[in-house]
N, C-alpha and C positions, 0 to 999 in steps of 0.2 A: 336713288332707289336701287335695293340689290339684285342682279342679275340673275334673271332665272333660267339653270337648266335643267334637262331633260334627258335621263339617262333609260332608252327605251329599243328595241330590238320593230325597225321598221315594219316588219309582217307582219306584228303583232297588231291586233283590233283595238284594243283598247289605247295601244300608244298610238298609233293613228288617229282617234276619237282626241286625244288629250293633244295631237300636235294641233289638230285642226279647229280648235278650242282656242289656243292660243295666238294661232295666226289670226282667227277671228275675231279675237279680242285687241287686237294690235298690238297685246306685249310682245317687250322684245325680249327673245329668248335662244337661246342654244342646244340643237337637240345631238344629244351625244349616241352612237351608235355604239354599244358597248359590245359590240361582237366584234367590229373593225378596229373601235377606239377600247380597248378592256379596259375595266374601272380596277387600279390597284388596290393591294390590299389595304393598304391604310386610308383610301378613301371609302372603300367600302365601311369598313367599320367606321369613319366619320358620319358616312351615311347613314347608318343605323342610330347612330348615338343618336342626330338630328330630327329621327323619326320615331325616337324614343319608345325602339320595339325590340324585342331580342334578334339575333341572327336568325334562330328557327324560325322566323316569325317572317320573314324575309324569304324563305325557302320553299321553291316550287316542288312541292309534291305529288304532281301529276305528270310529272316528265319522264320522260323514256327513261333517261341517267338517274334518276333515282331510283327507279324500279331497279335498273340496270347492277346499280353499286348497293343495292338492299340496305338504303341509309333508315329505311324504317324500322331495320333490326338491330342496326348503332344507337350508343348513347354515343353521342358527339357532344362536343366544346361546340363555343361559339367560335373560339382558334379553328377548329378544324372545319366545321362547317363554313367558315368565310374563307378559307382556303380553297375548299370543293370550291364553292362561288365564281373563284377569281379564276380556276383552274375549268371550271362546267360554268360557262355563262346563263344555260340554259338553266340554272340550278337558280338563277333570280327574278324574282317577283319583279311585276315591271306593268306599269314605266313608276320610273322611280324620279318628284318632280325637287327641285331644289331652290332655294330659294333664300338667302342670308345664312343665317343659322336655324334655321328651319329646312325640316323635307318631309315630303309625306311619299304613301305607296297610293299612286293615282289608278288605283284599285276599287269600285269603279269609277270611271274618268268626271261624274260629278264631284267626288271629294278636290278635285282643283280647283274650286271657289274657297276652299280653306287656304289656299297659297299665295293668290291673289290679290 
């Protein structure tokens, strides 16, 4: 069975909600701190492909750093936008759960019974 992890920013409610999910369910899994551990750029765009969503689509827009760098007044790439990502952690949707070739955005933490 393929190993599932957990790419999530511990403060956050919702990855807390989704680690505590899976300790309960007794999978085993791996929760990756992407603010200590950063997700590179070529995993992130694996990641996406996996969740078979755009970059934008990946992208927190209610963050300080967005307001900050007025990305709502850019047209950006998905190059550029998973760059910001890699370079402003806070710029990603999260937790982000993995699972084979499969990943979903554990947005809210009920969609992790699709991973499952």
């Amino acid at each position: 069975m393929a190993r599932i992890t957990v790419y999530q920013k511990p403060t956050c409610t919702t990855c807390r909600e989704v680690y505590a999910a899976l300790k309960e369910s007794g999978v085993d899994f791996e929760a990756v701190d992407y603010y200590l551990d950063p997700i590179p750029k070529a995993k992130l765009k694996e990641l996406i492909k996996k969740m078979d969503i755009s970059a934008e689509e990946l992208l927190r827009k209610k963050e300080g750093i967005y307001k900050e760098l007025k990305l709502s007044q850019k047209k950006l790439s998905a190059d550029e936008i998973i760059n910001l990502m890699v370079k402003y952690p806070d710029l990603i949707q999260r937790p982000i759960v993995e699972k084979g070739t499969k990943a979903i955005l554990a947005r809210p933490a009920e969609r992790l019974k699709e991973i499952l």
